[in-house]
N, CA, C and O atoms as CSV, one atom per row, in Angstrom:
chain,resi,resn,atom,element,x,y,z
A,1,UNK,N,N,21.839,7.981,52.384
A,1,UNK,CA,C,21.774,7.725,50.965
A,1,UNK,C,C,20.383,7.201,50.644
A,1,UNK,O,O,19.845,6.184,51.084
A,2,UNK,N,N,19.916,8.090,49.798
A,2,UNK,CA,C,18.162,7.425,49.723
A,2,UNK,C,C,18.258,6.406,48.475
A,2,UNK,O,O,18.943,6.576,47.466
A,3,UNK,N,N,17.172,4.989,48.853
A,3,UNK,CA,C,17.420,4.099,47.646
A,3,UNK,C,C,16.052,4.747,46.557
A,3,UNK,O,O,14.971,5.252,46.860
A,4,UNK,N,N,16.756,4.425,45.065
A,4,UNK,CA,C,16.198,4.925,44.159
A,4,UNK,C,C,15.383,3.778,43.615
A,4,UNK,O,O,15.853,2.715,43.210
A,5,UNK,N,N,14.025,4.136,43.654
A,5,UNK,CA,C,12.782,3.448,42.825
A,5,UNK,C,C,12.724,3.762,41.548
A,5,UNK,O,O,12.735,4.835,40.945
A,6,UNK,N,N,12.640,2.295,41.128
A,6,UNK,CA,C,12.384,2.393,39.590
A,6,UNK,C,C,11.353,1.769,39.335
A,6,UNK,O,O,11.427,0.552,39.505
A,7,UNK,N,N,9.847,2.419,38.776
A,7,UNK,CA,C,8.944,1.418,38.244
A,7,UNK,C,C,9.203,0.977,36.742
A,7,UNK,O,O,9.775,1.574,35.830
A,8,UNK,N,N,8.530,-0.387,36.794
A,8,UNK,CA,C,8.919,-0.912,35.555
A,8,UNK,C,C,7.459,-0.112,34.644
A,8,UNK,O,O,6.339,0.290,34.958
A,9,UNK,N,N,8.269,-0.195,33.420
A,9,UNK,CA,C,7.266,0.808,32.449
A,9,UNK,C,C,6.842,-0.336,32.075
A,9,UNK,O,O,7.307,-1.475,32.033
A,10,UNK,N,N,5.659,0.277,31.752
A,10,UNK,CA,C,4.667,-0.673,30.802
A,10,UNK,C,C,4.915,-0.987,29.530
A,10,UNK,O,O,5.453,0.018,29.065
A,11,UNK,N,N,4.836,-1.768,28.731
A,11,UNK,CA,C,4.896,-2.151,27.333
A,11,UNK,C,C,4.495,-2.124,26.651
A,11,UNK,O,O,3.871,-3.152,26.390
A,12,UNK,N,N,4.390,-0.755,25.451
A,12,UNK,CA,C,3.318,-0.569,24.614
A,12,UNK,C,C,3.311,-1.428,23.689
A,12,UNK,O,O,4.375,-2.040,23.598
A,13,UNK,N,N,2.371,-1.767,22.827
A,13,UNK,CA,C,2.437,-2.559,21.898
A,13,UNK,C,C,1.618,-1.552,21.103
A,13,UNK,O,O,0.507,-1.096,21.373
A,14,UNK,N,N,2.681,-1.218,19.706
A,14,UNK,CA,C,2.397,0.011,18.944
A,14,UNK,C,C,1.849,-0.930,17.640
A,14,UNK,O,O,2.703,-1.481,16.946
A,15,UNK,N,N,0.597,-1.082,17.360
A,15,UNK,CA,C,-0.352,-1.145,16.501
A,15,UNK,C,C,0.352,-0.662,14.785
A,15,UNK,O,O,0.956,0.410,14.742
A,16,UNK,N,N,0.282,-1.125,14.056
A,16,UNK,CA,C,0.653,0.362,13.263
A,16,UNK,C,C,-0.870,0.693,12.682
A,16,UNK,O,O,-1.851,-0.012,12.919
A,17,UNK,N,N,-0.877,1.931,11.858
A,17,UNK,CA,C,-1.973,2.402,11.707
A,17,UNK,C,C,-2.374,1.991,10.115
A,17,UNK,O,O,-2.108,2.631,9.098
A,18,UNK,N,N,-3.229,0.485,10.261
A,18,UNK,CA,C,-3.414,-0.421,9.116
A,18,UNK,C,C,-4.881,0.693,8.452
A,18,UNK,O,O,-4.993,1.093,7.293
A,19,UNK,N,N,-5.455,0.857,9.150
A,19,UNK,CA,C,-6.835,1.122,8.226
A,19,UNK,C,C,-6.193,2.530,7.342
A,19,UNK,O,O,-5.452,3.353,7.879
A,20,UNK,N,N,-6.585,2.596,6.083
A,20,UNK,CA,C,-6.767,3.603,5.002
A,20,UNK,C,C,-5.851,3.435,4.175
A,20,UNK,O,O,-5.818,3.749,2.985
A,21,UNK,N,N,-4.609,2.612,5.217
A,21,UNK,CA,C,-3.171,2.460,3.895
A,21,UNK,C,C,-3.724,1.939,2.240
A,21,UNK,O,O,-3.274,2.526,1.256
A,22,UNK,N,N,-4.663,0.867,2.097
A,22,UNK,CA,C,-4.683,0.606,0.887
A,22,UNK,C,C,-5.911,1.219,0.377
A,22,UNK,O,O,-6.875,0.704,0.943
A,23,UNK,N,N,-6.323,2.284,-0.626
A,23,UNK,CA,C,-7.237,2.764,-0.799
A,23,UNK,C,C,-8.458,1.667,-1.894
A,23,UNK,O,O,-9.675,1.519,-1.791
A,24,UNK,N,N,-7.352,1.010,-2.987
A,24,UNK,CA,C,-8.032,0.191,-4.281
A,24,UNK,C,C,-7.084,-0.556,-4.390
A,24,UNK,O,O,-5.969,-0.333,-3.918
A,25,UNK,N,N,-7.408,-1.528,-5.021
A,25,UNK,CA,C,-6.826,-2.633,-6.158
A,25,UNK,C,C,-6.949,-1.525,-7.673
A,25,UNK,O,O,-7.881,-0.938,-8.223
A,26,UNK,N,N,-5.711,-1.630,-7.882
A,26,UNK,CA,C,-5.799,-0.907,-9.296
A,26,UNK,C,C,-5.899,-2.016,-11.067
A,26,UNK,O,O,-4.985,-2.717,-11.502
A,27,UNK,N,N,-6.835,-1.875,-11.505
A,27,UNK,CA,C,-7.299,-2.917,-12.476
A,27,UNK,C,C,-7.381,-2.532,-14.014
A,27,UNK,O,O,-8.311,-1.940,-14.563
A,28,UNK,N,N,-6.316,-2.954,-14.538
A,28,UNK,CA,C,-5.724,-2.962,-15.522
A,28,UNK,C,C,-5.344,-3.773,-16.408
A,28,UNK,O,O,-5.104,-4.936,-16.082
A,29,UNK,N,N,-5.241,-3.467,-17.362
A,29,UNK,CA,C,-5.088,-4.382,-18.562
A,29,UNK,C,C,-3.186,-5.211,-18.162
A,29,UNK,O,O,-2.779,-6.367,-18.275
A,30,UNK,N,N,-2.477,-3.872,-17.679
A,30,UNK,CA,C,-1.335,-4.484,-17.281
A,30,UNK,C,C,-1.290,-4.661,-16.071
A,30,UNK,O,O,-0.094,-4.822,-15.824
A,31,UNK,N,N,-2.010,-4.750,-14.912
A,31,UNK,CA,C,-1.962,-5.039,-13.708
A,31,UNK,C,C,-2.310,-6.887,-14.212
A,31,UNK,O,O,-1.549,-7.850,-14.115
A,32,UNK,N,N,-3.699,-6.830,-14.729
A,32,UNK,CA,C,-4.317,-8.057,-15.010
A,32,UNK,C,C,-2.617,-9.235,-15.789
A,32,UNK,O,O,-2.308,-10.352,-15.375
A,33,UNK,N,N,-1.994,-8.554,-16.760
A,33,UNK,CA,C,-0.706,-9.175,-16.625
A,33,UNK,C,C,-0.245,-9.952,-15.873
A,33,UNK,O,O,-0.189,-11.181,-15.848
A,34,UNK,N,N,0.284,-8.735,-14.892
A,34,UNK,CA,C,1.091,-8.700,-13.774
A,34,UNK,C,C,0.645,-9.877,-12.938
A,34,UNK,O,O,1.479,-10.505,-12.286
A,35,UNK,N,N,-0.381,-10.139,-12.931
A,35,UNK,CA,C,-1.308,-11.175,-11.830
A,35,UNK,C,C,-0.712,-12.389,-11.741
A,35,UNK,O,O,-0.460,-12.968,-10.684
A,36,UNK,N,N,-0.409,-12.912,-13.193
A,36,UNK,CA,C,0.076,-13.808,-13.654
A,36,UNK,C,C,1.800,-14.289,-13.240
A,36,UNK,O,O,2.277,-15.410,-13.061
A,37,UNK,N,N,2.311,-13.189,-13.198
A,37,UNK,CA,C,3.646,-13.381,-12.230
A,37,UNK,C,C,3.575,-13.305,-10.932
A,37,UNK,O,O,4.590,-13.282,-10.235
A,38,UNK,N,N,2.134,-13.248,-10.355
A,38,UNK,CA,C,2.353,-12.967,-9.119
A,38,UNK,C,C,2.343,-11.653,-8.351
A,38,UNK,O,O,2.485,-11.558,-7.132
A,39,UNK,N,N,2.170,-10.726,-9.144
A,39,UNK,CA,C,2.104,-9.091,-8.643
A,39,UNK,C,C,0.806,-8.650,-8.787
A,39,UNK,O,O,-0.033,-8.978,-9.627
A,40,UNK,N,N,0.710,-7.557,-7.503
A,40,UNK,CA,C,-0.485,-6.971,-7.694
A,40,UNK,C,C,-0.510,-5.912,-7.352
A,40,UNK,O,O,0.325,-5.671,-6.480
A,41,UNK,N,N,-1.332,-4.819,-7.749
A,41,UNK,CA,C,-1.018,-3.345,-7.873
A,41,UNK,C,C,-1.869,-2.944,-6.943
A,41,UNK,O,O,-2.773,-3.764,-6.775
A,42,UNK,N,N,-1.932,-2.051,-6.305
A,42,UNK,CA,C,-2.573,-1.291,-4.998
A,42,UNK,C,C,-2.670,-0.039,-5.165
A,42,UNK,O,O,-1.572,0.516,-5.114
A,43,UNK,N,N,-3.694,0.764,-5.376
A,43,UNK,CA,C,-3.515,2.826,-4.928
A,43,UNK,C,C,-3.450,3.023,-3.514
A,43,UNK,O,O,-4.523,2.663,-3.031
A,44,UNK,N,N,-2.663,3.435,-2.643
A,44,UNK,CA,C,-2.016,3.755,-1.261
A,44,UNK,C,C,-2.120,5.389,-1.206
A,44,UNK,O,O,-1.994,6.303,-2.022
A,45,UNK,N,N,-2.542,5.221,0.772
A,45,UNK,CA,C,-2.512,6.524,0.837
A,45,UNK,C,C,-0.880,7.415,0.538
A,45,UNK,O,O,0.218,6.859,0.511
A,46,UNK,N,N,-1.113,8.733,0.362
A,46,UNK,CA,C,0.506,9.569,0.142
A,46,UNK,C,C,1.504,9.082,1.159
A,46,UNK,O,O,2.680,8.938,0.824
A,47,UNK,N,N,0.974,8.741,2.759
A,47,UNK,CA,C,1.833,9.081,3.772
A,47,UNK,C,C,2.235,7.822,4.303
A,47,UNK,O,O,2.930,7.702,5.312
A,48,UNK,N,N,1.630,6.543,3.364
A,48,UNK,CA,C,2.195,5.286,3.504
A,48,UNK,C,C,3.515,4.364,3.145
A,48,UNK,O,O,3.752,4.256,1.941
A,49,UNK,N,N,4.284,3.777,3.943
A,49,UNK,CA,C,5.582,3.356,3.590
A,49,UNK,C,C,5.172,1.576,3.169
A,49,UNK,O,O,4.172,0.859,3.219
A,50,UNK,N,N,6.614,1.445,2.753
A,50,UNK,CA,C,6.455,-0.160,2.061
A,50,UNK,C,C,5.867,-1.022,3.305
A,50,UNK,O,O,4.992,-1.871,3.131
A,51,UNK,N,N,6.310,-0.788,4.317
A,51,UNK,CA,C,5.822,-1.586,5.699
A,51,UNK,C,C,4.561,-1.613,6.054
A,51,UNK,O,O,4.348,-2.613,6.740
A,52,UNK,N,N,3.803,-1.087,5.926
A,52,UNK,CA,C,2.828,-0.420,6.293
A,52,UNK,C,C,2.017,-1.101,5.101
A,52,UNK,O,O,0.821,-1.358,5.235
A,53,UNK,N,N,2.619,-1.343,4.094
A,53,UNK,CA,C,1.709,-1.511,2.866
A,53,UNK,C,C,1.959,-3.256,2.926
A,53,UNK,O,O,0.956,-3.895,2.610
A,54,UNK,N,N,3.176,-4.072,3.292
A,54,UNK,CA,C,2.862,-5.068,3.469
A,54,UNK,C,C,2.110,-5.596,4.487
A,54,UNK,O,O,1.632,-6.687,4.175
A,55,UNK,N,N,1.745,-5.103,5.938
A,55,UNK,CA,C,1.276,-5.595,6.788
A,55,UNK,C,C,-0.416,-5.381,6.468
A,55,UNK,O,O,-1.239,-6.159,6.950
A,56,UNK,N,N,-0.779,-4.321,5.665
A,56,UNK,CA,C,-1.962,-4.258,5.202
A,56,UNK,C,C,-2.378,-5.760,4.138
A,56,UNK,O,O,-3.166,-6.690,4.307
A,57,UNK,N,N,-1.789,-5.546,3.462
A,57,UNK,CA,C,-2.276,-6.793,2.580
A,57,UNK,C,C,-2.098,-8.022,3.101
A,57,UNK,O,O,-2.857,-8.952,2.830
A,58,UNK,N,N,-0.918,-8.146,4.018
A,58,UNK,CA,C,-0.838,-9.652,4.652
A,58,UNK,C,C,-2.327,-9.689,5.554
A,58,UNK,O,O,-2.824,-10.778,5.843
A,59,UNK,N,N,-3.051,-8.246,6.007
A,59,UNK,CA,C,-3.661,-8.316,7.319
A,59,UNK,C,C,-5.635,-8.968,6.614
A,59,UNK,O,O,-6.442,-9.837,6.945
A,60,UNK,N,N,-5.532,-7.690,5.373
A,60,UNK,CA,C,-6.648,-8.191,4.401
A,60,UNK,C,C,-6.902,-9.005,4.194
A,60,UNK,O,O,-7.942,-9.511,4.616
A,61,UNK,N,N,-5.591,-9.905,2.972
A,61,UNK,CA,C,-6.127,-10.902,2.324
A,61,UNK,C,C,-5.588,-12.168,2.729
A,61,UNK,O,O,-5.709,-13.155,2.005
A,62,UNK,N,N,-4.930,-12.213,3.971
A,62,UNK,CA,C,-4.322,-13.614,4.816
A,62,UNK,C,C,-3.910,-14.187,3.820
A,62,UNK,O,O,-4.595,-15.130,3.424
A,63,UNK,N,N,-2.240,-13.717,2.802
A,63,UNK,CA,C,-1.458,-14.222,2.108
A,63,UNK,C,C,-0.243,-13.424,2.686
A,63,UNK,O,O,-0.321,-12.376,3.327
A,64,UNK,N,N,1.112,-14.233,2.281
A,64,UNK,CA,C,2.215,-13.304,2.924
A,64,UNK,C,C,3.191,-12.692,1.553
A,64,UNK,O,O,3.586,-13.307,0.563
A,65,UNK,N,N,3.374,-11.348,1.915
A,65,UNK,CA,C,4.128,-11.052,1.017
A,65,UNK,C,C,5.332,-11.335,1.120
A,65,UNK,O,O,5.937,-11.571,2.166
A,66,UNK,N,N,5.930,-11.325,-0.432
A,66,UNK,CA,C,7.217,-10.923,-0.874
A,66,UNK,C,C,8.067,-9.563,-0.950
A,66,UNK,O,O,8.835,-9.139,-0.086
A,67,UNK,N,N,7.757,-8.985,-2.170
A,67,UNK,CA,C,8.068,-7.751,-1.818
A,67,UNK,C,C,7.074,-6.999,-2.127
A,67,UNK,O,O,5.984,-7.378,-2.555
A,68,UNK,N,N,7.568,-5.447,-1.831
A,68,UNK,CA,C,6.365,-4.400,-1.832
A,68,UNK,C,C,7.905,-3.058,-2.697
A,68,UNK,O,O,8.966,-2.735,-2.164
A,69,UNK,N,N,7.378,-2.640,-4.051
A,69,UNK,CA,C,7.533,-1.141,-4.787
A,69,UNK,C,C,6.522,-0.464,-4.609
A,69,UNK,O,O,5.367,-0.799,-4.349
A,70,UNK,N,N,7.041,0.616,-4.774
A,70,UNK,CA,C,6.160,1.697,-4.148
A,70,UNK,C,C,6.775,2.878,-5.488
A,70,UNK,O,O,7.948,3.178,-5.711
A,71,UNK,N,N,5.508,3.370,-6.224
A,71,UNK,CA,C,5.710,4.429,-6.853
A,71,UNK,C,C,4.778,5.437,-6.932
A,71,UNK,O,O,3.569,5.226,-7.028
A,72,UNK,N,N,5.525,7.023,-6.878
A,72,UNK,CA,C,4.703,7.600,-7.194
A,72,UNK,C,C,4.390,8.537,-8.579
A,72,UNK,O,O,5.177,8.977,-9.418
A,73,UNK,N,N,3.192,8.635,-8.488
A,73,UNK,CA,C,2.859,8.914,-9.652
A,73,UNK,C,C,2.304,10.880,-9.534
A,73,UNK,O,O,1.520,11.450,-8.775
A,74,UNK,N,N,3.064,11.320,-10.537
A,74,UNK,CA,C,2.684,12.597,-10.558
A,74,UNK,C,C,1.393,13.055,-10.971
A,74,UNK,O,O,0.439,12.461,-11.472
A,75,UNK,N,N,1.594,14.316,-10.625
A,75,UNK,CA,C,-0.136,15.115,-11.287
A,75,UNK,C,C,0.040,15.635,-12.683
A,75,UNK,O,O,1.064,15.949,-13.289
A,76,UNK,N,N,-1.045,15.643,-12.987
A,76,UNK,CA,C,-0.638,15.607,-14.893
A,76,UNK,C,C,-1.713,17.223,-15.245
A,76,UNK,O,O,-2.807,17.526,-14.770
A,77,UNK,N,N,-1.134,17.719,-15.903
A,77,UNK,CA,C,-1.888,18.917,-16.462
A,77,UNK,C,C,-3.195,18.626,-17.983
A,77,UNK,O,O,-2.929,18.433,-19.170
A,78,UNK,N,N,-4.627,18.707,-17.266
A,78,UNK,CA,C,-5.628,18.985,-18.137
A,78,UNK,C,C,-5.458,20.511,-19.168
A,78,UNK,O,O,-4.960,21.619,-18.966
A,79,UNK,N,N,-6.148,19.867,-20.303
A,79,UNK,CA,C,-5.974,21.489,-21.182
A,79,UNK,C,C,-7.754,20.534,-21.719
A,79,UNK,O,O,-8.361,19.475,-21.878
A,80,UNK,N,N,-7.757,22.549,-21.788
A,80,UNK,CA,C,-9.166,22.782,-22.491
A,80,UNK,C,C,-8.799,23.560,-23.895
A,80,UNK,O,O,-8.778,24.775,-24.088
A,81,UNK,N,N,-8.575,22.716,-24.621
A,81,UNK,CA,C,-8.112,23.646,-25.991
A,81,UNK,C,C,-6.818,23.566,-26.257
A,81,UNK,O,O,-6.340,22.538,-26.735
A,82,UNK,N,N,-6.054,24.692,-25.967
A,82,UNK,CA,C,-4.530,25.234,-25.796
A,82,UNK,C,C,-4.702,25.536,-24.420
A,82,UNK,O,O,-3.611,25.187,-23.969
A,83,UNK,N,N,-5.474,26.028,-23.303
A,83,UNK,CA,C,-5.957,26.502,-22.119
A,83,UNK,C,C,-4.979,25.045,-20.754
A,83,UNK,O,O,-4.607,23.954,-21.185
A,84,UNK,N,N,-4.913,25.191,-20.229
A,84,UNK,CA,C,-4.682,24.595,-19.117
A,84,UNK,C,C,-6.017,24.799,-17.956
A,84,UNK,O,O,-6.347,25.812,-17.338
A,85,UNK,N,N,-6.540,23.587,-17.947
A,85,UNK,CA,C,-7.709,23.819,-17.268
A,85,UNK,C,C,-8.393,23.430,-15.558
A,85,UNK,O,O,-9.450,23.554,-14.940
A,86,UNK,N,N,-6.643,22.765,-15.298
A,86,UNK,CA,C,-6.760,22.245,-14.588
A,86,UNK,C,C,-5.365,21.000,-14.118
A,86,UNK,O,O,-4.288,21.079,-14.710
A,87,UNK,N,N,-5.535,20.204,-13.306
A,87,UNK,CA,C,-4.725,19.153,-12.831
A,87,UNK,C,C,-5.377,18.060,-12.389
A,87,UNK,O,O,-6.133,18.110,-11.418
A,88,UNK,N,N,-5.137,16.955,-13.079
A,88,UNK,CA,C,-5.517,15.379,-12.700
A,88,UNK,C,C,-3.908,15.266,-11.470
A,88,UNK,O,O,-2.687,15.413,-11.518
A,89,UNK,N,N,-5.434,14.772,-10.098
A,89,UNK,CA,C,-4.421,14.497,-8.877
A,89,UNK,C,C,-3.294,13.211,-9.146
A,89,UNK,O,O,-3.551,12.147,-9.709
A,90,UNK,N,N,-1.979,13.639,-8.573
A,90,UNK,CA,C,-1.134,12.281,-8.691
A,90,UNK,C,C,-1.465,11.009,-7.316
A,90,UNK,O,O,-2.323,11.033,-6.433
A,91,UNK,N,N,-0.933,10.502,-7.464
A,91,UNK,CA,C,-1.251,9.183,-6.207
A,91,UNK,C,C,-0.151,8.335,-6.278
A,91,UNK,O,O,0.730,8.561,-7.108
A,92,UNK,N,N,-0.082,7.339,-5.478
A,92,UNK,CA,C,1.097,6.573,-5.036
A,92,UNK,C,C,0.384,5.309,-4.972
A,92,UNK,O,O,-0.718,5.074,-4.475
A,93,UNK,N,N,1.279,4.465,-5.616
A,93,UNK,CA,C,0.881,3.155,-6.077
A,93,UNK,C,C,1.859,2.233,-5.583
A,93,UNK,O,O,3.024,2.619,-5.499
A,94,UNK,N,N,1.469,0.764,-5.155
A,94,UNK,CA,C,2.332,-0.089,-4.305
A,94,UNK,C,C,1.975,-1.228,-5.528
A,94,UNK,O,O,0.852,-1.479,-5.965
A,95,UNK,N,N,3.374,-1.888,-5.980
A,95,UNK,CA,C,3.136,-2.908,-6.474
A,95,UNK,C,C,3.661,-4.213,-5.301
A,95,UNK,O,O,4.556,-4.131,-4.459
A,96,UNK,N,N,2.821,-5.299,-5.584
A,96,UNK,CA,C,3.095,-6.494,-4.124
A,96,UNK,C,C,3.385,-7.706,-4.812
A,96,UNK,O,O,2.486,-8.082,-5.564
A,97,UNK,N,N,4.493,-8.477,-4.747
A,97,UNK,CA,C,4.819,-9.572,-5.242
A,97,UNK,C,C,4.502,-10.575,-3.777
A,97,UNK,O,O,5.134,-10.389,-2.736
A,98,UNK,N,N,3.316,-11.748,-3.931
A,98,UNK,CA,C,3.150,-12.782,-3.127
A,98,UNK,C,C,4.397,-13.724,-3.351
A,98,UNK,O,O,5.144,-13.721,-4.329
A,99,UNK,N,N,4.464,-14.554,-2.203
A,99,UNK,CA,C,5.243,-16.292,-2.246
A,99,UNK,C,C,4.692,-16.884,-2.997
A,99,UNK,O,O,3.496,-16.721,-3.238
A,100,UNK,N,N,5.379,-17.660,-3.513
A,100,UNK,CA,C,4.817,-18.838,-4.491
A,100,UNK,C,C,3.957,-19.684,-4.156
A,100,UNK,O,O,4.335,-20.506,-3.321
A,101,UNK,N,N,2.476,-19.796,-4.684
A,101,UNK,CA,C,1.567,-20.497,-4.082
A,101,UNK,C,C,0.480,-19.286,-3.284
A,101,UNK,O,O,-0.588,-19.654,-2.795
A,102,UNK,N,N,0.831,-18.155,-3.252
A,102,UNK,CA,C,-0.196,-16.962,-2.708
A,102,UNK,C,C,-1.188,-17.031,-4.042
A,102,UNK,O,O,-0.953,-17.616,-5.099
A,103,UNK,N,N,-2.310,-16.297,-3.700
A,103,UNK,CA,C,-3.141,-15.783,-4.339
A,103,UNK,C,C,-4.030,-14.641,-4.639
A,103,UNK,O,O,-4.190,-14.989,-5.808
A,104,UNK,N,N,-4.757,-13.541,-4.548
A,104,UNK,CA,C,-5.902,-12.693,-3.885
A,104,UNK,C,C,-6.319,-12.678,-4.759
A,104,UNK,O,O,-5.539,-12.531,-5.700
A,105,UNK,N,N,-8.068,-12.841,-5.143
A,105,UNK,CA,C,-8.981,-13.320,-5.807
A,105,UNK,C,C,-9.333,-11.500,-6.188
A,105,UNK,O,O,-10.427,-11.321,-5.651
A,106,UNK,N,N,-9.013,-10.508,-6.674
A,106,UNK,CA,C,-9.732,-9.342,-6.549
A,106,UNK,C,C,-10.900,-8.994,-7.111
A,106,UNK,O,O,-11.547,-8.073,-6.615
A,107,UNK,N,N,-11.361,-9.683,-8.250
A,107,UNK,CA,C,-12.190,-9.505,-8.903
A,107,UNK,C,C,-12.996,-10.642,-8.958
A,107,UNK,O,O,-12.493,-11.507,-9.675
A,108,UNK,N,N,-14.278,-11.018,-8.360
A,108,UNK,CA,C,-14.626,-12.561,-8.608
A,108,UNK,C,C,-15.152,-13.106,-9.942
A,108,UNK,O,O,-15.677,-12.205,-10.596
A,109,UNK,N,N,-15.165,-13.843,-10.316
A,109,UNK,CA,C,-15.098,-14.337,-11.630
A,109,UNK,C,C,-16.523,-15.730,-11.560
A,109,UNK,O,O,-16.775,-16.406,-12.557
């Protein structure tokens, strides 16, 4: 009876893939609102999930989130005239609610 070897596997430690998830701070008359409750708006790449989008901002701006919405936003049809001339690209937008007492300074003042 032959004895069976088992090596122990190694332990990956899977990174997630933080760089590109947040593209902008999106800055707005109603984002600038929003600030004020505590939310803040983000443009995110297409292929990014809510996870991905909190560990980015916790990783950036060393505050911890609350929650993370995630919407996307469609592509909208340009006209030249009556003409259709084109398409403004859609994008996906993360709104981020901090803990009470967070902050991120985005714009310096």
């Amino acid at each position: 009876m032959a004895l069976k070897v088992f090596k122990k596997k190694e332990e990956k430690t899977l990174e997630p893939k933080l760089f590109g998830v947040l593209l902008s701070p999106c800055i707005t008359e109603k984002s600038a609102r929003m600030e004020q409750d505590n939310f803040y708006v983000f443009k995110v790449s297409k292929d990014s999930n809510k996870k991905q989008v909190k560990d980015a901002v916790q990783g950036q701006y060393n505050v911890e989130v609350d929650k993370v919405m995630i919407v996307n936003i469609p592509r909208k049809k340009k006209f030249e005239g009556r003409k259709i001339s084109g398409f403004k690209s859609g994008y996906k937008k993360a709104i981020v609610r901090l803990k009470e007492g967070q902050k991120i300074e985005l714009i310096s003042k």
